[in-house]
N, C-alpha and C positions, 0 to 999 in steps of 0.2 A: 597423492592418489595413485590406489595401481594402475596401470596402463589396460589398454582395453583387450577382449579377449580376441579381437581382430589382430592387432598390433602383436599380440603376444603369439596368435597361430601364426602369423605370416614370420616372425622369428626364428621360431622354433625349424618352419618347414626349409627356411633357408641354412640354420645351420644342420640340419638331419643332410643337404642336398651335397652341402660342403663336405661333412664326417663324412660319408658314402663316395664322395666323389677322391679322397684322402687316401682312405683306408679299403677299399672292394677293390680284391685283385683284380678281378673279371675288368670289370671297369678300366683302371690301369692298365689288362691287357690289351683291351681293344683298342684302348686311348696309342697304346706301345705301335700296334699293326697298322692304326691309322697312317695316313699320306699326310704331310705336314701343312698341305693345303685345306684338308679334309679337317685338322685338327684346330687351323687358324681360323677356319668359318666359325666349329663349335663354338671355340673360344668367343669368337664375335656375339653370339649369341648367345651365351652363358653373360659375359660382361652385357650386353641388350638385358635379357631377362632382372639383372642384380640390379642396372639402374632405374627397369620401369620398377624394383621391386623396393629400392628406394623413395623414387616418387610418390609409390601409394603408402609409403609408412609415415612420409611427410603429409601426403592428405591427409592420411588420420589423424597426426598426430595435431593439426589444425582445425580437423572436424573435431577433434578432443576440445581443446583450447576454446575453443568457440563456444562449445557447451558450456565448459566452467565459467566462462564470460558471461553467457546468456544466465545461469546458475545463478550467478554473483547479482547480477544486475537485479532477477526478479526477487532475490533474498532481500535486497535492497528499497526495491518499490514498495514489497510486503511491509519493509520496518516504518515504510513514511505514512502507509494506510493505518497502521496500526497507530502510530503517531494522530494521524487525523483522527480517529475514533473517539480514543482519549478526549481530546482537544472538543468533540463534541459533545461527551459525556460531561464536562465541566460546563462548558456552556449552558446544557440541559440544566444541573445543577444548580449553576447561578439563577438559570429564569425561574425555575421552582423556587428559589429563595425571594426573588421578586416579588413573585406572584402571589405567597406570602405575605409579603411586606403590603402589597396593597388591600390584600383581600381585610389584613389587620385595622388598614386606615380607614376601608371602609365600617367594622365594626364601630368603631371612635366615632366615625360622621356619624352612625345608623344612631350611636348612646348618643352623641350630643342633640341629634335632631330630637329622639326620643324627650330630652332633656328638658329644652324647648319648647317642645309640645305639651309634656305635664305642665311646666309653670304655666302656659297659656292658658289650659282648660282648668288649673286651677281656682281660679277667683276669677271673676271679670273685673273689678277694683283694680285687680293686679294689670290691665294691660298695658297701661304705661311704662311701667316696667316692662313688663315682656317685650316691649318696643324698643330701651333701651338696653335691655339685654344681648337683642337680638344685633340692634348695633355696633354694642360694642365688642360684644364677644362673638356672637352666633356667627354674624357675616364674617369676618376676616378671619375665623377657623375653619369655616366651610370652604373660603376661597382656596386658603393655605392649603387645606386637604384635597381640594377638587386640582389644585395645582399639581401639590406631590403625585397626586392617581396618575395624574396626566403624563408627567415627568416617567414614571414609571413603564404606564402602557407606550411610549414612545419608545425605552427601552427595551423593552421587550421585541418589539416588533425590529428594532432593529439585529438585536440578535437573531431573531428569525431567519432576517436576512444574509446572515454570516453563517448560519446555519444551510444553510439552502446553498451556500457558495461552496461552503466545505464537503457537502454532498455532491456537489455536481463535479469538484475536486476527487473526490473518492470514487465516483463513477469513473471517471477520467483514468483515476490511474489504475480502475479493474479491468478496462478496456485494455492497458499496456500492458497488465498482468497479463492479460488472456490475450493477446498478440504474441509478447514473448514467449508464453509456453507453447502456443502454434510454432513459433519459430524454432522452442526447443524440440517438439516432435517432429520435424520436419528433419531437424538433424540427424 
């Protein structure tokens, strides 16, 4: 990454300060006329100025660092959000294939009841059979079915609930999103 344009003016101004202080005779001559007490104060404060001038390129260059840190981190929470999303879209997925799946059994229940019903109202002669009909096959495929329904809606609800978890997860981590980036405009 280039350095920042703080970092790079505060470079520049100190080597412009140095080449001038180098090379301008005028400069040199005064530096020449000075009293060598007069010249060891400057001095003191040329070396004073260089080190707070060091100090503030160490802060930045720390305010720098911090930002790429904070940078890094939110590119990072973005990729687990985006993870969770995913991760929700399947879920969704899967419960529409469920939901499917029962909406089908109930067709089956709805034919066999159907079924059932013609033989009854067909004959009345016929109802002893229809009685063991219903015995033998009617009941224990309706239980079967009314089970699998159940089994089903059980599932469902529980992905709801993983559902609901992984949201309150993704909320969670937009809150950190939008903390971190306060923190990166703060920097």
């Amino acid at each position: 990454r280039s350095p920042s344009r703080v970092t790079s003016w505060l470079g520049m101004k100190d080597k412009a300060r140095r080449n001038k202080a180098s090379r301008s005779p005028s400069l040199l001559n005064s530096r020449a006329k000075m009293s060598p007490s007069r010249e060891l104060e400057e001095d003191k404060y040329i070396d004073k100025a260089d080190k707070i001038l060091v100090q503030q390129k160490g802060h930045i260059n720390n305010l720098k660092w911090a930002k790429e840190d904070i940078i890094d981190e939110i590119t990072e929470i973005q990729q687990l959000n985006h993870e969770e999303k995913v991760r929700i879209r399947i879920i969704l997925e899967r419960q529409q294939k469920i939901t499917k799946n029962i909406e089908k059994e109930n067709r089956i229940k709805e034919n066999y009841i159907k079924a059932v019903q013609s033989i009854a109202a067909s004959v009345d002669e016929e109802n002893s059979r229809k009685r063991t009909l219903e015995q033998k096959y009617f009941t224990p495929i309706i239980a079967n079915l009314e089970s699998n329904a159940q089994d089903l809606i059980t599932r469902i609800a529980e992905e709801r609930e993983e559902i609901e978890t992984i949201r309150q997860k993704i909320q969670d981590v937009n809150r950190l999103v939008k903390n971190k980036g306060d923190e990166l405009e703060d920097c």
